[in-house]
MOPAC internal coordinates of N, CA, C and O (Angstrom, degrees):
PM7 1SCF
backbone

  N    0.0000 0     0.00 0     0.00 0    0    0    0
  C    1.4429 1     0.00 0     0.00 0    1    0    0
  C    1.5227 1   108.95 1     0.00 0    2    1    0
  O    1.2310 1   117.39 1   -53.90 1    3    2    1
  N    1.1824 1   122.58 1   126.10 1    3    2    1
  C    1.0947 1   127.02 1   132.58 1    5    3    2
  C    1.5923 1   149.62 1    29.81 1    6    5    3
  O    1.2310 1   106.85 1  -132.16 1    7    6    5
  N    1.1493 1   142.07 1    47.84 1    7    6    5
  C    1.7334 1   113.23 1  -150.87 1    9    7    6
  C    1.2807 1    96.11 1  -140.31 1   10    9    7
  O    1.2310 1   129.36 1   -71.00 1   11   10    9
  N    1.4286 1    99.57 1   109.00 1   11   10    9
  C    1.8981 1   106.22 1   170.17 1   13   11   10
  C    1.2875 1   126.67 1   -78.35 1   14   13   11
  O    1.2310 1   126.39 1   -33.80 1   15   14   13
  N    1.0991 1   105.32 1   146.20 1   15   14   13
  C    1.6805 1   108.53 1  -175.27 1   17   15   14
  C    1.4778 1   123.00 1   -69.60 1   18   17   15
  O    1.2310 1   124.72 1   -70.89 1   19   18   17
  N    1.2089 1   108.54 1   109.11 1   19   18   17
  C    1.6573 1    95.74 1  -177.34 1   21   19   18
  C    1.5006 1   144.75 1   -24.53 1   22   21   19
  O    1.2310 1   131.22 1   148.81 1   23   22   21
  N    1.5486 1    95.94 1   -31.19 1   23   22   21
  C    1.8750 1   105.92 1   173.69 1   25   23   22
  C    1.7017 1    94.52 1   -71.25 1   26   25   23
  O    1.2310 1   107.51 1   171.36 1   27   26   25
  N    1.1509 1   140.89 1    -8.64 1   27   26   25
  C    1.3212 1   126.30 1   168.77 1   29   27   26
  C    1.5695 1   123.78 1   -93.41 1   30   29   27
  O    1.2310 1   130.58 1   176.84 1   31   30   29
  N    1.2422 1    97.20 1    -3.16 1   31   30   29
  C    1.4660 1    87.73 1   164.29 1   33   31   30
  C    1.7494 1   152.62 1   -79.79 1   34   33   31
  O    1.2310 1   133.17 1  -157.53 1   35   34   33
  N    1.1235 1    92.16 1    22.47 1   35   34   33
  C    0.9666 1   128.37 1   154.27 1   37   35   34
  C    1.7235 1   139.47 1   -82.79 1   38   37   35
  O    1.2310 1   128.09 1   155.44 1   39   38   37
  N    1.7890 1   102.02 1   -24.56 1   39   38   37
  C    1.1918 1   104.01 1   171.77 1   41   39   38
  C    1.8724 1    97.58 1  -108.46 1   42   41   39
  O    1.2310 1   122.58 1  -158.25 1   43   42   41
  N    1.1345 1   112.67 1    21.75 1   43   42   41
  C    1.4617 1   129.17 1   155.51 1   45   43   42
  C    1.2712 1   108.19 1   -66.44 1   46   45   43
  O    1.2310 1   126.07 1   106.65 1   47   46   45
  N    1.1705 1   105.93 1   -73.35 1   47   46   45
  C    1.6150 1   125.34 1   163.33 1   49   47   46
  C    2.1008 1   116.58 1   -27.31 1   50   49   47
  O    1.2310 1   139.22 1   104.41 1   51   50   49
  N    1.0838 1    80.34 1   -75.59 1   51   50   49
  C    1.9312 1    79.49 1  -174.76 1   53   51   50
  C    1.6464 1    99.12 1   -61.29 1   54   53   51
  O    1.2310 1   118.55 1   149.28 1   55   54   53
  N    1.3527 1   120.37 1   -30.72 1   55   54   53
  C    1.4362 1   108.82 1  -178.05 1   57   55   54
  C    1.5658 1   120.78 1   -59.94 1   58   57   55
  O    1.2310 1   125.82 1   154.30 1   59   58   57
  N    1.0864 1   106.42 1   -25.70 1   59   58   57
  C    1.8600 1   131.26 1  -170.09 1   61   59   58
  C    1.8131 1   106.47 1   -93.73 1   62   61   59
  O    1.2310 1   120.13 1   156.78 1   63   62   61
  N    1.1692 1   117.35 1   -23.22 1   63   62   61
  C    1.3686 1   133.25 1   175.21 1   65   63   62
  C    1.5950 1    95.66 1   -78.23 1   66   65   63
  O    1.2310 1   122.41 1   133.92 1   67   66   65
  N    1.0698 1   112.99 1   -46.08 1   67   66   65
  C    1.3945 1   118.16 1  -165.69 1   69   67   66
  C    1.6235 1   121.08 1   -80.22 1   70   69   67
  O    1.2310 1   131.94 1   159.14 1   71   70   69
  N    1.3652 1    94.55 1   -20.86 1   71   70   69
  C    1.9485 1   111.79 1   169.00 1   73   71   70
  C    1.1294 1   107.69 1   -96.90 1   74   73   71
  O    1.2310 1   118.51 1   165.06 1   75   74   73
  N    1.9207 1   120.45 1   -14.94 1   75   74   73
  C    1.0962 1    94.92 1   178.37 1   77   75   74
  C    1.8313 1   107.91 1   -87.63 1   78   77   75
  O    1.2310 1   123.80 1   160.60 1   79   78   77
  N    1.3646 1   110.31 1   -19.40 1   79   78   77
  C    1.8414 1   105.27 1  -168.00 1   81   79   78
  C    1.3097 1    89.18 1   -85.75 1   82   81   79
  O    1.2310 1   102.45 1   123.03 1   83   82   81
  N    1.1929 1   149.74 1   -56.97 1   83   82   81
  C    1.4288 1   125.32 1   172.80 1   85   83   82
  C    1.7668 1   130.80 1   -22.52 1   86   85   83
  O    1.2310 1   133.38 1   145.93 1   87   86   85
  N    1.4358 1    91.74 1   -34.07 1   87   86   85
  C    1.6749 1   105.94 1  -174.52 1   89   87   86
  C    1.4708 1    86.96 1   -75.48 1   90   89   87
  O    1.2310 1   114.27 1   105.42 1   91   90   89
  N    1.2206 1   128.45 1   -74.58 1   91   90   89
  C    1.6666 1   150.07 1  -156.89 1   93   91   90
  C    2.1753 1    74.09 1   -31.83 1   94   93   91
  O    1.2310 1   129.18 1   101.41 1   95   94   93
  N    1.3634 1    99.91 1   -78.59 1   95   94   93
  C    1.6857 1   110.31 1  -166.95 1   97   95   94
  C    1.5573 1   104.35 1   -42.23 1   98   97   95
  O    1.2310 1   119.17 1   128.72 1   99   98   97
  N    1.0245 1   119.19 1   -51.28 1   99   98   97
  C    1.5378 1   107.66 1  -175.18 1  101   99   98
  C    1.6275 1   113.94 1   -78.32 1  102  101   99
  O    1.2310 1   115.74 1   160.72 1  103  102  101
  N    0.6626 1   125.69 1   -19.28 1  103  102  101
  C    1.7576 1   120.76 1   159.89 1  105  103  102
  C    1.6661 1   104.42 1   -84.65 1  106  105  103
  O    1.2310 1   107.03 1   176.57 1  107  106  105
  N    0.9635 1   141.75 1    -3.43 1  107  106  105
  C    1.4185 1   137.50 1   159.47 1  109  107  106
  C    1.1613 1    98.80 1   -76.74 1  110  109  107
  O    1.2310 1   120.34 1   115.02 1  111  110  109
  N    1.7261 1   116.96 1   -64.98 1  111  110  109
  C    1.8575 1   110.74 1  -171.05 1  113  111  110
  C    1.7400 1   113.06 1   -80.21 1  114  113  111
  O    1.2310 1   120.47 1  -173.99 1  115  114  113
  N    1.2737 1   116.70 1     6.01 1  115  114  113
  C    1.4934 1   115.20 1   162.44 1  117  115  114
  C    1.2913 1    93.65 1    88.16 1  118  117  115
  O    1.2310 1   106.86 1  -135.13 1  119  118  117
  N    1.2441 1   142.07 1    44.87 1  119  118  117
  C    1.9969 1   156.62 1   168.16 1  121  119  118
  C    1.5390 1    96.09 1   -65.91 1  122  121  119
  O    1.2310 1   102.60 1  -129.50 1  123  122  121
  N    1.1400 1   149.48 1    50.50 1  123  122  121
  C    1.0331 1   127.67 1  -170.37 1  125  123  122
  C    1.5624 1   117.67 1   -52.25 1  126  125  123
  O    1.2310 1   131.29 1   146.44 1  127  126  125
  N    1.3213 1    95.81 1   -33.56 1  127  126  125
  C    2.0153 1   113.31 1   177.08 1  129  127  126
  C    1.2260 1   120.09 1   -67.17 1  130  129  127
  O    1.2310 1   127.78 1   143.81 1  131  130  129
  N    1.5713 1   102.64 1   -36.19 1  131  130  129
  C    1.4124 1   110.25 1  -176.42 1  133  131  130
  C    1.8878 1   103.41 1   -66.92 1  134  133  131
  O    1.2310 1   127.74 1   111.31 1  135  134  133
  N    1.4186 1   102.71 1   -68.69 1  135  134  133
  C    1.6354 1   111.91 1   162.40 1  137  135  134
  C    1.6253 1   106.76 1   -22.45 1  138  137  135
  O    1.2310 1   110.08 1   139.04 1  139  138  137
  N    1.0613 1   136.23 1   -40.96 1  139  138  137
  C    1.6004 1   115.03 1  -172.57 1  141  139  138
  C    1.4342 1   115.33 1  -114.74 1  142  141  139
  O    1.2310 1   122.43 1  -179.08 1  143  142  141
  N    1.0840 1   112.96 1     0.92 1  143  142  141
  C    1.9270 1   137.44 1   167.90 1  145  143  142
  C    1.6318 1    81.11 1   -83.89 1  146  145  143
  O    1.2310 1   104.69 1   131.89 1  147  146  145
  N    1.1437 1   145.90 1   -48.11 1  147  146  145
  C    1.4863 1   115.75 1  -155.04 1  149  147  146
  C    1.2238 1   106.19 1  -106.35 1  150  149  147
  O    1.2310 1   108.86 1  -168.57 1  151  150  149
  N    1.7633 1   138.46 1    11.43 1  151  150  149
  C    1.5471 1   126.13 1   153.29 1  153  151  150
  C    1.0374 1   120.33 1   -88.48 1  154  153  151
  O    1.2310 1   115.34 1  -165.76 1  155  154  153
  N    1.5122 1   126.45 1    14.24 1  155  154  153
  C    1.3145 1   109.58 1   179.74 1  157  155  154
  C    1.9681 1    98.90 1   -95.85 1  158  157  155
  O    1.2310 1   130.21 1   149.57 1  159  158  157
  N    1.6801 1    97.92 1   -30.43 1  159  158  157
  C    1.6753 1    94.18 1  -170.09 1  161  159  158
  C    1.5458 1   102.24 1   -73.36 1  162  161  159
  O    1.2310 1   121.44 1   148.73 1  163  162  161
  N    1.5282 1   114.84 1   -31.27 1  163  162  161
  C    1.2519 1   116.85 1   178.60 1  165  163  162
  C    1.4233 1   117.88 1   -62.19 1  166  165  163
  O    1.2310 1   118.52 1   161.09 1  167  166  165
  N    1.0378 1   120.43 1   -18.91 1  167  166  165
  C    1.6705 1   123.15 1  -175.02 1  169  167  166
  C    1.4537 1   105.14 1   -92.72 1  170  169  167
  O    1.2310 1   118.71 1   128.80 1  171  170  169
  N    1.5299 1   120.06 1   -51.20 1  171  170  169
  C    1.7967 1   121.35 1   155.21 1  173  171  170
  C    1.1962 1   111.64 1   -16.09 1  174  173  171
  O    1.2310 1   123.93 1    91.94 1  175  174  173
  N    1.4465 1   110.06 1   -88.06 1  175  174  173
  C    1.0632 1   136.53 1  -172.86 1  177  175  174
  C    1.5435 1   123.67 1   -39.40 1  178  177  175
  O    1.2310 1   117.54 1   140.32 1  179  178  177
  N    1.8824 1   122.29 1   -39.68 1  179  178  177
  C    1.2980 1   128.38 1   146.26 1  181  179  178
  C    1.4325 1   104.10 1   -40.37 1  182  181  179
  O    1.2310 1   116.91 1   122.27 1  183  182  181
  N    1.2587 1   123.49 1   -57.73 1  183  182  181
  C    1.5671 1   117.20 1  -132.24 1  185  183  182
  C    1.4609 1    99.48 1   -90.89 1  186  185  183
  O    1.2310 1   125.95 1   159.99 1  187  186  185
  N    1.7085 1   106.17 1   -20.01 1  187  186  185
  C    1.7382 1   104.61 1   177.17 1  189  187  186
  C    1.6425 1   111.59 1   -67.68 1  190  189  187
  O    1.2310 1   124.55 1   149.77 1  191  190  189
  N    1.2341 1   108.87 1   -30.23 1  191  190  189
  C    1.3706 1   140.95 1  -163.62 1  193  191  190
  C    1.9227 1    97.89 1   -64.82 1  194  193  191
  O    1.2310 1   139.06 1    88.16 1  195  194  193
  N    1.3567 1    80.64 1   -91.84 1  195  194  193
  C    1.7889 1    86.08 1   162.18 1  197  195  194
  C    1.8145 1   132.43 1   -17.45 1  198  197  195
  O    1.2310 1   134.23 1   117.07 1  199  198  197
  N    1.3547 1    90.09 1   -62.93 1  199  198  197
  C    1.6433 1    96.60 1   158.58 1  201  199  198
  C    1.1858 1   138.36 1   -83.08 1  202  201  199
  O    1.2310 1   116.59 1   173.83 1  203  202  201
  N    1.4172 1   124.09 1    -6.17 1  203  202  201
  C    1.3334 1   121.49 1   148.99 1  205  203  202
  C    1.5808 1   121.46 1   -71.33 1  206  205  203
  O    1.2310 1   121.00 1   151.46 1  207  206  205
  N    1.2372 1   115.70 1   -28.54 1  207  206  205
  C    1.5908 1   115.01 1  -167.87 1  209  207  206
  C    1.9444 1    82.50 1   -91.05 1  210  209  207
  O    1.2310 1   114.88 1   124.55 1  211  210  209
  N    1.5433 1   127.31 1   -55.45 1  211  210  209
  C    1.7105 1    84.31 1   173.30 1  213  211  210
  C    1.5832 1   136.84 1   -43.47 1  214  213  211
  O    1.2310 1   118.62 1   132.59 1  215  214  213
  N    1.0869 1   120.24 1   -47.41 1  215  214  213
  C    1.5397 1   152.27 1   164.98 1  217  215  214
  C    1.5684 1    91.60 1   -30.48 1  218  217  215
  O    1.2310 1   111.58 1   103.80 1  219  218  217
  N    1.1219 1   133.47 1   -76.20 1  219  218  217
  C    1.4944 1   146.93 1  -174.17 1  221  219  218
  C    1.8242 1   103.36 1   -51.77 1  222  221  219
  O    1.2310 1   128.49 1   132.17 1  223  222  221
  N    1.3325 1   101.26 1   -47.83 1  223  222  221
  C    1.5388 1    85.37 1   164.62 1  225  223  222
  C    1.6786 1   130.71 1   -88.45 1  226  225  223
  O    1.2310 1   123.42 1   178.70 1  227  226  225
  N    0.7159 1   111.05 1    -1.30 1  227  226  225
  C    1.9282 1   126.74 1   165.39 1  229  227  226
  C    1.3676 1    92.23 1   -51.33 1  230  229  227
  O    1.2310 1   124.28 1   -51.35 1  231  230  229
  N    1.6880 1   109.40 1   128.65 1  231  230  229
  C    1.5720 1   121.08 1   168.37 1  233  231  230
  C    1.7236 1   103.89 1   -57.47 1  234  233  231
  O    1.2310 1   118.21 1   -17.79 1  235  234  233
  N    1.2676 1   121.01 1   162.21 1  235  234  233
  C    1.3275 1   110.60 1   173.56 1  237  235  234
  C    1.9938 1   103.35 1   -95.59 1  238  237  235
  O    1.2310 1   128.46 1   -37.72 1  239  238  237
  N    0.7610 1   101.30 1   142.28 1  239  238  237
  C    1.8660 1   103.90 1   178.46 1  241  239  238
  C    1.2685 1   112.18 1   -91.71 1  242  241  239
  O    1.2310 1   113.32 1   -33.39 1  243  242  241
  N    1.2827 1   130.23 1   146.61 1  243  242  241
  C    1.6819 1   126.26 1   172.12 1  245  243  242
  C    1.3675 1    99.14 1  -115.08 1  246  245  243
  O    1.2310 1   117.79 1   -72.65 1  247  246  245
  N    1.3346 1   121.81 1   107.35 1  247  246  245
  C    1.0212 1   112.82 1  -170.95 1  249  247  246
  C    2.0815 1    98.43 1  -102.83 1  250  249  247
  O    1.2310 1   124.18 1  -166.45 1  251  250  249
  N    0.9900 1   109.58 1    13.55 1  251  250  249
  C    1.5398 1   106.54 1   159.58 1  253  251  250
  C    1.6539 1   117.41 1    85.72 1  254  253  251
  O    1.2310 1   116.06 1    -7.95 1  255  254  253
  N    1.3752 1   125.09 1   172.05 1  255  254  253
  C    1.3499 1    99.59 1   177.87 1  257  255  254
  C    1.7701 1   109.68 1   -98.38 1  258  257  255
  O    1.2310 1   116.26 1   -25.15 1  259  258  257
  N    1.2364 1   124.71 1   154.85 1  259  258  257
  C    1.3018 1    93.10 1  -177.74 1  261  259  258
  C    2.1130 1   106.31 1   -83.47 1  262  261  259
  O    1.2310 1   134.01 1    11.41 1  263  262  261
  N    1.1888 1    90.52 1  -168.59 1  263  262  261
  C    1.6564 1   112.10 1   178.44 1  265  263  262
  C    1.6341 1   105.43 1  -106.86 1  266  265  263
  O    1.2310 1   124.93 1   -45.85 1  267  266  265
  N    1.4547 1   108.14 1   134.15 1  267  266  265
  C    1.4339 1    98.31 1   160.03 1  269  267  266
  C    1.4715 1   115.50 1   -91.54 1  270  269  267
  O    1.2310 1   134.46 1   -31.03 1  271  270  269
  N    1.2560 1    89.65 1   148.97 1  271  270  269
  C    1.6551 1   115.21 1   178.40 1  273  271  270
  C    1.7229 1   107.34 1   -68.87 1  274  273  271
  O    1.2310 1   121.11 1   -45.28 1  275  274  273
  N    1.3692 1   115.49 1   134.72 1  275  274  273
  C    1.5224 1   113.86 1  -176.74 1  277  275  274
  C    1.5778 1    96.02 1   -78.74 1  278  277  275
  O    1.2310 1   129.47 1   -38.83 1  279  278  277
  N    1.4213 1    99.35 1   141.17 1  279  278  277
  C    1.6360 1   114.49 1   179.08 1  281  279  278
  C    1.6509 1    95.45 1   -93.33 1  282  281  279
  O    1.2310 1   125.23 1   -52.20 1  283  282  281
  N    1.6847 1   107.55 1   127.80 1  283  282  281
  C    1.6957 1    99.83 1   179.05 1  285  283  282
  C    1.4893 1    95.95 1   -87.38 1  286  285  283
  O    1.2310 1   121.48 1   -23.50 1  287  286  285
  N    1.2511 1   114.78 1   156.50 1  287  286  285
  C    1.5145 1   129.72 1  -154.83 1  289  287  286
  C    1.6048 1    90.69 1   -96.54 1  290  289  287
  O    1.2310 1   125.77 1   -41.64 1  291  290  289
  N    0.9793 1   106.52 1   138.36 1  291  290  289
  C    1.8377 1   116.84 1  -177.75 1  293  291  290
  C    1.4752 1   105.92 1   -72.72 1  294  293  291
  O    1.2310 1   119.03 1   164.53 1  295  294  293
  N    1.5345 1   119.45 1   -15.47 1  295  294  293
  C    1.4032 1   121.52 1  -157.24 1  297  295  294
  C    2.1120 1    92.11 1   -85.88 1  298  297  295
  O    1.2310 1   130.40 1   166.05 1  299  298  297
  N    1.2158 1    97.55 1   -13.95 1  299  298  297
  C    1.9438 1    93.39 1  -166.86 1  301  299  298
  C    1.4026 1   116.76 1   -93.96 1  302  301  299
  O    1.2310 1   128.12 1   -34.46 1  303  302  301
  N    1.1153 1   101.97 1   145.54 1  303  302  301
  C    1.3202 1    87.15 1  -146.11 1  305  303  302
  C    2.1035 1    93.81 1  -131.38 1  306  305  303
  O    1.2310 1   119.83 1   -54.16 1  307  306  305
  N    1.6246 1   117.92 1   125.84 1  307  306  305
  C    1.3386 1   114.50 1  -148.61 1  309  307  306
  C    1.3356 1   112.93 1   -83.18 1  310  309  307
  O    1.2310 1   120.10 1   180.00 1  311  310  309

């Protein structure tokens, strides 16, 4: 999946500005195709949107480095 970096959400933004005046233009010049070619990226594009700005508020976790585990040596013998 997918996962944009929050400092880009912003070009989320101009991307969605930009499907939306295309739409505005093609229902002025009668696009009927164009009009239904552009809700599917426009609805993506919400929903990527959406989940990056939850994502952005998620605490960050440190989950630490791990430790390696000692490998017992095949040579020892119990």
């Amino acid at each position: 999946m997918l996962h944009v970096n929050p400092k880009m959400l912003a070009r989320l933004d101009d991307l969605e500005k930009n499907l939306l005046s295309r739409g505005d233009r093609a229902e002025r010049e009668g696009w009927a195709g164009e009009i239904e070619e552009r809700n599917l990226p426009l609805a993506l594009l919400r929903s990527k949107r959406d989940e990056s700005q939850r994502m952005a508020r998620r605490p960050v976790v440190d989950l630490g480095i791990p430790k390696p585990c000692p490998i017992p040596s095949a040579l020892e013998t119990h």
